[in-house]
N, C-alpha and C positions, 0 to 999 in steps of 0.2 A: 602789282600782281604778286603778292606775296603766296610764296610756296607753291604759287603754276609754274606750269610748265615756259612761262618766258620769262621766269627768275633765274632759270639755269642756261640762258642764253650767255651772259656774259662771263662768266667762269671769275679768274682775278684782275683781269685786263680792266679793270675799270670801266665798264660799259662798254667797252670793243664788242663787237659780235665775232664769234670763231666762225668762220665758214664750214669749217670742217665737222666740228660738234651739232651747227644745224643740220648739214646734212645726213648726221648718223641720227638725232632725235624726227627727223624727216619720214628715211627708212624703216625705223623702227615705227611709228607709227603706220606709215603702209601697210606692213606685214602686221601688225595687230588688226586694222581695219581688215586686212584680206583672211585673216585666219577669222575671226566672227563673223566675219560673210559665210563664211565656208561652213562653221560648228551651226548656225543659226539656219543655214539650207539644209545641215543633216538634221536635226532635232526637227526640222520641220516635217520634213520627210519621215522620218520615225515613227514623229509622232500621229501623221494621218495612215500610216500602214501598221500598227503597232496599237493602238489606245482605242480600244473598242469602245466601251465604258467608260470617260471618264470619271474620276472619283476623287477622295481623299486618298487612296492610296492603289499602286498597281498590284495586278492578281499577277501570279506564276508563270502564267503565257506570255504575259504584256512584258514581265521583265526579260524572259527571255526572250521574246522578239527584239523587242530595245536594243538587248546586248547581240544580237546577232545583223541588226541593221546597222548597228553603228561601227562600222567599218573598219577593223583593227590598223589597215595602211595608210588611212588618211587620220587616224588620232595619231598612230606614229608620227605622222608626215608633221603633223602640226608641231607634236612639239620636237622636233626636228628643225621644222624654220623658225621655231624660239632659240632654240641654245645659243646661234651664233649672235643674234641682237641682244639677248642679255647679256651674254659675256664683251660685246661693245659697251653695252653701257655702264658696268662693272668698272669695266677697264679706263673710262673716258673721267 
């Protein structure tokens, strides 16, 4: 498995598996899966309340619907429960 994600299983230990480095690539996946859960329910939402017409490109109303459906506390939120898992995996 060159360059997946179970190449960085064994760090320099020789093939030892870290317990603790699974468990942070574990988490961080969680919270990737649960924040695209979450962005893929707002766009969805969005976009049947929002996109009248659709087209090659949005009219005036449509973007400012968009931007006022998409909810400034939950994009904060998201990338809020990013900071601390990339600064894990930085750090690891």
């Amino acid at each position: 498995m060159e360059g997946g994600f179970g190449s960085d299983f064994g760090g320099s230990g020789g093939g030892k598996l870290d317990p603790g480095l699974i468990m942070v690539q574990v988490k961080v996946q969680i919270a990737v899966a649960n924040a695209q859960e979450l962005l893929q329910r707002m766009t969805d939402k969005c976009f049947r309340k929002c996109i009248w017409k659709p087209g090659g490109s949005l009219d005036n109303l449509e973007q400012k619907c968009i931007a006022m459906c998409m909810d400034p506390r939950v994009v904060a939120g998201l990338r809020m429960a990013f900071v601390p898992f990339l600064l894990l995996c930085v750090s690891t």
